[in-house]
N, C-alpha and C positions, 0 to 999 in steps of 0.2 A: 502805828505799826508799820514797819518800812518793809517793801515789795518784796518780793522774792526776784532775787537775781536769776534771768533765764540764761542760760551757756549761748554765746554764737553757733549759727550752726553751723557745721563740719563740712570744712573743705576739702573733704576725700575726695567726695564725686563729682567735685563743681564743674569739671571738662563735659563730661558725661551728657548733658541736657542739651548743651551747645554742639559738639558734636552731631550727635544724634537729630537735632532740628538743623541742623547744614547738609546731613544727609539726606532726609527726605525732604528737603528744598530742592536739593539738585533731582532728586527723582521726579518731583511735581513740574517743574521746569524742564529735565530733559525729555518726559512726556507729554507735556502740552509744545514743546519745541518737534516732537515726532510727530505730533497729528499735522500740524501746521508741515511739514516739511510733504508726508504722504496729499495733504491735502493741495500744496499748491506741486506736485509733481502728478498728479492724477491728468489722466485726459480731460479735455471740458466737454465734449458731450458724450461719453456717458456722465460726468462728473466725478469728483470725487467722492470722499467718505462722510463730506458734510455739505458741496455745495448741490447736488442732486440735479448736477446736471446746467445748474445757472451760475455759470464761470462770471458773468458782467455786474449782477446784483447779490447773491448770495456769499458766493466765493470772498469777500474781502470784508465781508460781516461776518462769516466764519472764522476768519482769523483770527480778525479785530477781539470776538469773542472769546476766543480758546486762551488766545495772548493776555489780556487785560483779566481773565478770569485769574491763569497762574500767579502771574504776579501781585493780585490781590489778594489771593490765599497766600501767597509766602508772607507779604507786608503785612496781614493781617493776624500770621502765625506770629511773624517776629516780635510784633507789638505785644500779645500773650507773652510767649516767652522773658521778655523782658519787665514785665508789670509782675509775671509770678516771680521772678526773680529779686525784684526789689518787697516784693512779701516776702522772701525766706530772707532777704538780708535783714529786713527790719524786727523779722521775730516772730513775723504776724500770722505767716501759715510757716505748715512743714514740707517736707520733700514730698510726700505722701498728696499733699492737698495742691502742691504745686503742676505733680506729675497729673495729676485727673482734671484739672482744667485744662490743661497743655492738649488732655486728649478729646475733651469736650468739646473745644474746640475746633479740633483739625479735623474730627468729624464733623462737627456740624457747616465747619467753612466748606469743608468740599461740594455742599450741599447748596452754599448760600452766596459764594463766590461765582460761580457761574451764572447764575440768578442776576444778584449785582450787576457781572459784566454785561449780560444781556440786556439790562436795564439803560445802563450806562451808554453803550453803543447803540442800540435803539435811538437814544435823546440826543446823540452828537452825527448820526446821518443827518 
């Protein structure tokens, strides 16, 4: 009995995903690039919005954390995006199944990327 031919799916929207994930990349980056800017233009003692006052110890493990967080949430997004993308080229999921992991994720990285980073910087002080 021979398979049933599935249609490639539809290059209507293919901009769509990628755009839209370059968008709020630049938002995730140009907000973790705002704390860091408030943060090292704050006075040091009262301190900033994160270092509480400890400009010599805290202040530059604030950064380290805010910075390495962003950027591991985008790298982490991008890597998503491209993993559901080669599932909708190969057949395997749809638009539909590609789009709810895209957001499963970006929710749960905002969660888990900070975490990470703080991990991360914590073990290389």
């Amino acid at each position: 009995m021979p398979r049933p031919v599935t249609p490639p799916p539809s290059n209507a929207f293919r901009g769509i995903p990628l755009i839209g994930h370059l968008a709020w990349s630049a938002v995730i980056l140009t907000t973790a690039a705002a704390v860091i800017g408030l943060e090292l233009t704050a006075p040091c003692p009262p301190g900033g919005p994160l270092a509480f006052g400890d400009c010599v110890a805290v202040r530059p493990f604030a950064v380290g954390v805010i910075g390495l967080a962003a950027v591991l949430y985008v790298a982490g997004l991008s890597a998503v995006l491209a993993w559901v993308t080669g599932l909708r080229r190969r057949g395997v999921a749809d638009a539909r199944a590609a789009r709810d992991w895209y957001l499963i994720v970006a929710a749960l990285g905002l969660l888990v990327a900070p975490l990470l980073a703080f991990t991360l910087v914590s073990l290389l002080r």
